[in-house]
TORPA-4810 file (N, C-alpha, C, O; in nm, 3 decimals):
<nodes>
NODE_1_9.683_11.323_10.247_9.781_11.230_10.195_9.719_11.150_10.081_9.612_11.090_10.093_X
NODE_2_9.775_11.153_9.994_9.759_11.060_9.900_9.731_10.878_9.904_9.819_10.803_9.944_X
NODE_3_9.602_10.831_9.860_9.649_10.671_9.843_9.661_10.631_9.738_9.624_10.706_9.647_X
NODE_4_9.715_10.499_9.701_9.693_10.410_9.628_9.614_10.252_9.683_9.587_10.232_9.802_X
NODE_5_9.585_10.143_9.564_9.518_10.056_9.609_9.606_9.952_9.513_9.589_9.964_9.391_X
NODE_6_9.676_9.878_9.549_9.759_9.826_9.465_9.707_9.671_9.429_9.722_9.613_9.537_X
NODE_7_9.658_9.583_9.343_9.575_9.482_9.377_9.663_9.341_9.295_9.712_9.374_9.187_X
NODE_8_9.679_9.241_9.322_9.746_9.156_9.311_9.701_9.036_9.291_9.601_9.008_9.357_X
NODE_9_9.754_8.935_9.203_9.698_8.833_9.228_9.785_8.708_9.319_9.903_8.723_9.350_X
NODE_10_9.716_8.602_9.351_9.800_8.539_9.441_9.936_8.448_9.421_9.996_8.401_9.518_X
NODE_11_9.973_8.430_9.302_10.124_8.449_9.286_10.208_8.502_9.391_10.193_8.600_9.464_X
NODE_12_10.291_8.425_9.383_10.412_8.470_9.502_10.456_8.574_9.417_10.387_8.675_9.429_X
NODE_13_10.567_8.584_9.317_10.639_8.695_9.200_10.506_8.827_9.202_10.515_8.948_9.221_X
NODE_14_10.419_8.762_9.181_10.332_8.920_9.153_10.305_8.964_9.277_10.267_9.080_9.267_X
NODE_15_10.308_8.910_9.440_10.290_8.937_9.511_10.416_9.051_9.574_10.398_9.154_9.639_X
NODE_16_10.529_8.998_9.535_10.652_9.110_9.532_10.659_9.149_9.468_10.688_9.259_9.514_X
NODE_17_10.658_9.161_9.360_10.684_9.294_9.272_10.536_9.423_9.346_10.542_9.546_9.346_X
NODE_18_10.439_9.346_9.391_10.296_9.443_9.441_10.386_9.538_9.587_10.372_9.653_9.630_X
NODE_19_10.470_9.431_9.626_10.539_9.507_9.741_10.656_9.612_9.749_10.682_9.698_9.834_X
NODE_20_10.726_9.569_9.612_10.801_9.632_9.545_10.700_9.815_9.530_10.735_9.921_9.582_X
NODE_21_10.607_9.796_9.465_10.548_9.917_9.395_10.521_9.985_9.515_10.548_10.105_9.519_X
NODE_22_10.461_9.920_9.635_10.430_9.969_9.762_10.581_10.077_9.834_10.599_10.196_9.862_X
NODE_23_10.657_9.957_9.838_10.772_10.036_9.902_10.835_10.164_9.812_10.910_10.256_9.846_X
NODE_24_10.775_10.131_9.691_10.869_10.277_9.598_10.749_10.384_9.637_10.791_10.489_9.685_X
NODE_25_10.624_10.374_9.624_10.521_10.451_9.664_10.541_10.534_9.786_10.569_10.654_9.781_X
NODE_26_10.522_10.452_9.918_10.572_10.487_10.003_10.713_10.621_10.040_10.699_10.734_10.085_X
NODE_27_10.831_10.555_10.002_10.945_10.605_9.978_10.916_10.796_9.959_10.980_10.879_10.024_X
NODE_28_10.798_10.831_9.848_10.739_10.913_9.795_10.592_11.029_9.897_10.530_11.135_9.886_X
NODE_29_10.603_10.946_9.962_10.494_10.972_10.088_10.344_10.938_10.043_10.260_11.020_10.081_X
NODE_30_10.303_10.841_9.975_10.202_10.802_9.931_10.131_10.732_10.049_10.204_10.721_10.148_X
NODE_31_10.069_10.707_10.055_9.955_10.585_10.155_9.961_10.499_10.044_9.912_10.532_9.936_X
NODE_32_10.045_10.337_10.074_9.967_10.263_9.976_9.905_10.107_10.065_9.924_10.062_10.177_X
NODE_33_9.845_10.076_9.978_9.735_9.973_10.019_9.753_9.831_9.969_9.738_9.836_9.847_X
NODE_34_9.781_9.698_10.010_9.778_9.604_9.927_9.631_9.482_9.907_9.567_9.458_10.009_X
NODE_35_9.599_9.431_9.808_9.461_9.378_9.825_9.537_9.237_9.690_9.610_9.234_9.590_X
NODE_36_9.469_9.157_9.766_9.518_8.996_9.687_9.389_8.974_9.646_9.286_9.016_9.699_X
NODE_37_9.403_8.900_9.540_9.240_8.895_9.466_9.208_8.798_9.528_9.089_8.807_9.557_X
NODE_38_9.266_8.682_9.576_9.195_8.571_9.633_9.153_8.592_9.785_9.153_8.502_9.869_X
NODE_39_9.114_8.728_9.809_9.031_8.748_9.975_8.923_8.819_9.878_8.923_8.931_9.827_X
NODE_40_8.823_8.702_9.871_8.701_8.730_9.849_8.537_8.741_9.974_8.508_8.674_10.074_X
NODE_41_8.492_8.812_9.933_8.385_8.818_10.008_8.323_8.946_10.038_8.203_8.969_10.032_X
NODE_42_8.406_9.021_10.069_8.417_9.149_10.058_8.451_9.261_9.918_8.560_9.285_9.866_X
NODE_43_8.331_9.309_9.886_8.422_9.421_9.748_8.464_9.544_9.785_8.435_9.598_9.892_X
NODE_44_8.521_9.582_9.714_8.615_9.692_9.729_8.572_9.824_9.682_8.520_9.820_9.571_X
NODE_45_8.579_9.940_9.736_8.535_10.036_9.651_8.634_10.130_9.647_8.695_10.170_9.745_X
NODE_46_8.649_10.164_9.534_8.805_10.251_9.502_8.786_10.418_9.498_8.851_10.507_9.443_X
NODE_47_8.664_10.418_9.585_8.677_10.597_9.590_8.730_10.647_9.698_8.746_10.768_9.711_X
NODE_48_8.771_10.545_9.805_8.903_10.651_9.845_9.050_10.637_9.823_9.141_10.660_9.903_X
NODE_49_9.055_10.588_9.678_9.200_10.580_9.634_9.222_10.701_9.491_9.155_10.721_9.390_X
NODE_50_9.370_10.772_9.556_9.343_10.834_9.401_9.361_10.765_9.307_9.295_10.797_9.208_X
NODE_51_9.473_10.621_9.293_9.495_10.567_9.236_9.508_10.430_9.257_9.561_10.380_9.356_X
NODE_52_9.434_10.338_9.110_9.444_10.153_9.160_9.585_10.156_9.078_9.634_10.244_9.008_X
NODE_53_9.631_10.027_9.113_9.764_9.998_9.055_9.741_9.820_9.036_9.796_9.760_9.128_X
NODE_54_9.677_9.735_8.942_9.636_9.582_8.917_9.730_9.557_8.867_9.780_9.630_8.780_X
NODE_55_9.803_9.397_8.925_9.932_9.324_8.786_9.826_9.175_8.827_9.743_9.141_8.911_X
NODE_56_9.884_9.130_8.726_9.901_8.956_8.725_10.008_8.914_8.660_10.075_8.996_8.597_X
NODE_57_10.054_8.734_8.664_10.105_8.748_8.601_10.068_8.706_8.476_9.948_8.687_8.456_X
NODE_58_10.164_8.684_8.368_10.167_8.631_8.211_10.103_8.481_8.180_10.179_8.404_8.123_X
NODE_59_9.993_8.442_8.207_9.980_8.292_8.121_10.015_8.239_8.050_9.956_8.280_7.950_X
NODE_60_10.107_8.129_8.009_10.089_8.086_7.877_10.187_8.192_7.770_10.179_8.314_7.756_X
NODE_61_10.270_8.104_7.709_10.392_8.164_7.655_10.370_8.233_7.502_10.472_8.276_7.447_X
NODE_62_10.235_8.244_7.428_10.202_8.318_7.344_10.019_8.363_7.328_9.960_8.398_7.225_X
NODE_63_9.971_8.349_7.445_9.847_8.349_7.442_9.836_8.478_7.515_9.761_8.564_7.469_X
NODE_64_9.887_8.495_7.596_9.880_8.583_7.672_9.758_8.655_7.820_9.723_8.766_7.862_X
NODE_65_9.735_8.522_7.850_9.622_8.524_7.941_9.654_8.560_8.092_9.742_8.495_8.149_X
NODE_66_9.586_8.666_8.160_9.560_8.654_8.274_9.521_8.594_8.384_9.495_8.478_8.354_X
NODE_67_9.499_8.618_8.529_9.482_8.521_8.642_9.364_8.528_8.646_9.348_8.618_8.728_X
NODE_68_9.239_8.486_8.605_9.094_8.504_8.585_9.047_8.572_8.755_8.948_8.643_8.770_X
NODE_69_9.145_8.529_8.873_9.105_8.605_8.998_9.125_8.759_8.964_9.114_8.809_9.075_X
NODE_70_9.143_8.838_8.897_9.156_8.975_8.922_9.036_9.029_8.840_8.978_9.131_8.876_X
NODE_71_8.994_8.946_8.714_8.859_9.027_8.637_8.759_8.960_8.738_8.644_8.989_8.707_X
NODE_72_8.765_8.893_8.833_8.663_8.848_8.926_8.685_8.946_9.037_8.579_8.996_9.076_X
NODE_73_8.753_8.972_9.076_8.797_9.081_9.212_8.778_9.240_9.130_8.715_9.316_9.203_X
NODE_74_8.814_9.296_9.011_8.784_9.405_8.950_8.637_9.413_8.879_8.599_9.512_8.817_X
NODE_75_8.568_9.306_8.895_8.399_9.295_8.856_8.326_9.310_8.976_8.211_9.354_8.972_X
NODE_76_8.390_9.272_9.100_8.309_9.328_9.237_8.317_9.419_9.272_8.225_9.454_9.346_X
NODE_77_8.418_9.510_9.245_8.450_9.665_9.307_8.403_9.730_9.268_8.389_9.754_9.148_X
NODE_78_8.346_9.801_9.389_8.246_9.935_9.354_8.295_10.073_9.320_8.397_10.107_9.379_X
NODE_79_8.241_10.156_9.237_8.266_10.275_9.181_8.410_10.307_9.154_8.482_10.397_9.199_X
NODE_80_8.433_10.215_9.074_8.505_10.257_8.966_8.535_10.332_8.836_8.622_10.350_8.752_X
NODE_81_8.416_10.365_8.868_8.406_10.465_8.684_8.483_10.593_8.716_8.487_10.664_8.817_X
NODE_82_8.553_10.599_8.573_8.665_10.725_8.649_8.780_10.774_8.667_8.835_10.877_8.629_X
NODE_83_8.829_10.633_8.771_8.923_10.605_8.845_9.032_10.564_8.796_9.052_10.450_8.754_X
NODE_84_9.105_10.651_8.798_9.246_10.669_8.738_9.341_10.565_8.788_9.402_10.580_8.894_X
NODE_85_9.355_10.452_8.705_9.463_10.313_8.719_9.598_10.320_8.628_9.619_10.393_8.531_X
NODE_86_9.696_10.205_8.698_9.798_10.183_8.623_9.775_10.006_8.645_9.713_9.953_8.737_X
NODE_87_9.854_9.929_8.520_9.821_9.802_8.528_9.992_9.760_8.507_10.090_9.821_8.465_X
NODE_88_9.968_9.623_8.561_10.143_9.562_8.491_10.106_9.442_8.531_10.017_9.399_8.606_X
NODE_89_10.225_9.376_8.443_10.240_9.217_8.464_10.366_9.174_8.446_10.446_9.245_8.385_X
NODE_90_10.406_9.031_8.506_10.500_8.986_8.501_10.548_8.920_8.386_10.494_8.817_8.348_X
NODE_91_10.675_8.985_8.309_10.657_8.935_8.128_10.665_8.796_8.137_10.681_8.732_8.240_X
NODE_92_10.652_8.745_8.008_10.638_8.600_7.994_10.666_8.605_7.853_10.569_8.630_7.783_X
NODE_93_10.831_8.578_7.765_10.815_8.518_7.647_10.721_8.645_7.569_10.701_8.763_7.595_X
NODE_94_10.672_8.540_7.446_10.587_8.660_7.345_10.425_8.693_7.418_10.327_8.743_7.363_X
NODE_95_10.436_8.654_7.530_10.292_8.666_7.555_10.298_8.787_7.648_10.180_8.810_7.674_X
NODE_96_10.379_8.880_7.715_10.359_9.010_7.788_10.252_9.091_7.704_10.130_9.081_7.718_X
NODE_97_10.293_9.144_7.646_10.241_9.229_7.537_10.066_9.205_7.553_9.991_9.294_7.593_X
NODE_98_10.034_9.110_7.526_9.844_9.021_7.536_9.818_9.046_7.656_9.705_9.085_7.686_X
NODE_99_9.915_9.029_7.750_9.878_8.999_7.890_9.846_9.144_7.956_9.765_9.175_8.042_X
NODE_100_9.933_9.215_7.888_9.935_9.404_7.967_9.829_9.449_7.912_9.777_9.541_7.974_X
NODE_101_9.761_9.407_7.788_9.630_9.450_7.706_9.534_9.410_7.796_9.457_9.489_7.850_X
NODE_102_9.533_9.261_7.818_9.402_9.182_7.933_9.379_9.294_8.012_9.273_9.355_8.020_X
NODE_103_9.514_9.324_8.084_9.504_9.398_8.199_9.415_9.531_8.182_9.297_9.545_8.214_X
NODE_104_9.508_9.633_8.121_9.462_9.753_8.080_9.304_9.713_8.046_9.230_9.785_8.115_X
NODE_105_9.242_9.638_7.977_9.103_9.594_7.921_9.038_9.543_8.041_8.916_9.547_8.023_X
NODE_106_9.064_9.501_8.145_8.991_9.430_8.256_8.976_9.604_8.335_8.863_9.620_8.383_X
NODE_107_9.047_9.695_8.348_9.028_9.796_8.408_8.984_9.886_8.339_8.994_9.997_8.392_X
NODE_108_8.915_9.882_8.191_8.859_9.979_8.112_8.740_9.901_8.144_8.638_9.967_8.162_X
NODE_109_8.732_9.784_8.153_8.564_9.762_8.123_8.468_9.765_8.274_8.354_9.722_8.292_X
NODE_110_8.557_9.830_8.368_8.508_9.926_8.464_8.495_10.025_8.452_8.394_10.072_8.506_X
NODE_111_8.559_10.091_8.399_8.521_10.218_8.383_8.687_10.318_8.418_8.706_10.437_8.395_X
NODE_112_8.779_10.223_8.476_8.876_10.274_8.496_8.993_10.380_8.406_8.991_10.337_8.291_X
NODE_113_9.071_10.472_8.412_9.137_10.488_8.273_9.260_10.538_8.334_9.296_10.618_8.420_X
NODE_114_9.328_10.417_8.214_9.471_10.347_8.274_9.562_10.466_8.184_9.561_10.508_8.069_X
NODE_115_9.642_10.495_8.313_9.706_10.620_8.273_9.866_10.547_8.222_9.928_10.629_8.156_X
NODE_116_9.931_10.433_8.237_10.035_10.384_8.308_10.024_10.200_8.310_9.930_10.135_8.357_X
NODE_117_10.110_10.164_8.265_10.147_10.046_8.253_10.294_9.974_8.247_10.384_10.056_8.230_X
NODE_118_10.325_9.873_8.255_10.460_9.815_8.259_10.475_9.658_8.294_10.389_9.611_8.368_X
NODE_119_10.550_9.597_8.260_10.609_9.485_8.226_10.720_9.465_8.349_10.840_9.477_8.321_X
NODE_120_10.674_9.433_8.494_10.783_9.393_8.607_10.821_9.252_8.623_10.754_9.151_8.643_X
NODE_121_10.972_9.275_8.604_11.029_9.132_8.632_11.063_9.138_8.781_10.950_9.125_8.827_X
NODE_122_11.110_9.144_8.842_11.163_9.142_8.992_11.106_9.263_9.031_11.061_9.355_8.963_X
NODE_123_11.120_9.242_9.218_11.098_9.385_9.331_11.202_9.458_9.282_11.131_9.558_9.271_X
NODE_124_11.306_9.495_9.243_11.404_9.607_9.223_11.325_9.736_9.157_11.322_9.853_9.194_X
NODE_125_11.257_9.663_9.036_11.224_9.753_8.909_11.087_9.769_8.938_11.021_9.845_8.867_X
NODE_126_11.009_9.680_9.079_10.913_9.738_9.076_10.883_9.877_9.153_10.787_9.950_9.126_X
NODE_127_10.995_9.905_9.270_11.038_9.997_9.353_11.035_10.102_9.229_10.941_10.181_9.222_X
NODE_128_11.126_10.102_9.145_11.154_10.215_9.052_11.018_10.260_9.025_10.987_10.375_9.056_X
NODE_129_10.923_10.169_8.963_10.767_10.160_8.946_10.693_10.250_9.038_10.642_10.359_9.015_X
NODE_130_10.699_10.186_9.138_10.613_10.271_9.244_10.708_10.399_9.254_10.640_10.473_9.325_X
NODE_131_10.804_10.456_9.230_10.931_10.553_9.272_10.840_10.675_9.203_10.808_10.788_9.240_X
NODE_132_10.807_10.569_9.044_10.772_10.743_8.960_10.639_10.761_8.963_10.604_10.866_8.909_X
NODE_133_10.524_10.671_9.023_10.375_10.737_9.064_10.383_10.846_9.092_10.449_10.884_9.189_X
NODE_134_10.285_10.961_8.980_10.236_11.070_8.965_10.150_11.083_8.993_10.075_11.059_8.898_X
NODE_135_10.050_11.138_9.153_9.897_11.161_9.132_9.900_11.280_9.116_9.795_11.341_9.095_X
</nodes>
């Protein structure tokens, strides 16, 4: 069976839309996994996932900054080089766009390579999200 590792930050909105992607995954017969960046202590190692799936949301309405908990939770995880990710965030104004780059860039400078990205506003569209995961 297939997994995923779907990783989130602690935002309520990014926390559903993470559940959203789960239940469309699922739906599909995937194994998926949820991990909140703020349970620290433990790192993660993503080799038994075929696929990570990281959002945060949007900072800041033209800056476009991320939840600094996920490049702290994606800097502890082990063996990542490789490892085939998708990233998203919750849009925000002119700043999505910066924010899906952070993302995608916080999972390249692991070593990750982001096949897949997107811009989720609500659980509806994140279902669709998780619906079309290709491993």
């Amino acid at each position: 069976m297939q997994r995923i590792l779907i990783i989130h930050t602690p935002d309520k909105d990014i926390k559903e839309i993470a559940e959203g992607i789960k239940e469309g995954a699922e739906s599909n017969g995937i194994r998926a996994e949820l991990k909140n960046t703020a349970d620290t202590g433990n790192s993660v190692s993503f080799y038994p996932y075929d696929l990570v799936v990281a959002g945060s949301p949007t900072l800041g309405i033209f800056k476009g900054k991320i939840d600094n908990s996920l490049n702290k939770f994606l800097a502890d995880a082990k063996r990542t080089v490789g490892q085939e990710a998708y990233a998203f965030v919750k849009p925000r104004l002119f700043a999505t766009n910066k924010a899906l780059k952070s993302v995608m860039a916080a999972l390249e400078a692991q070593g990750c390579i982001v096949k897949n990205f997107k811009a989720l506003s609500e659980q509806r569209s994140a279902v669709e999200f998780g619906k079309s995961i290709k491993i």
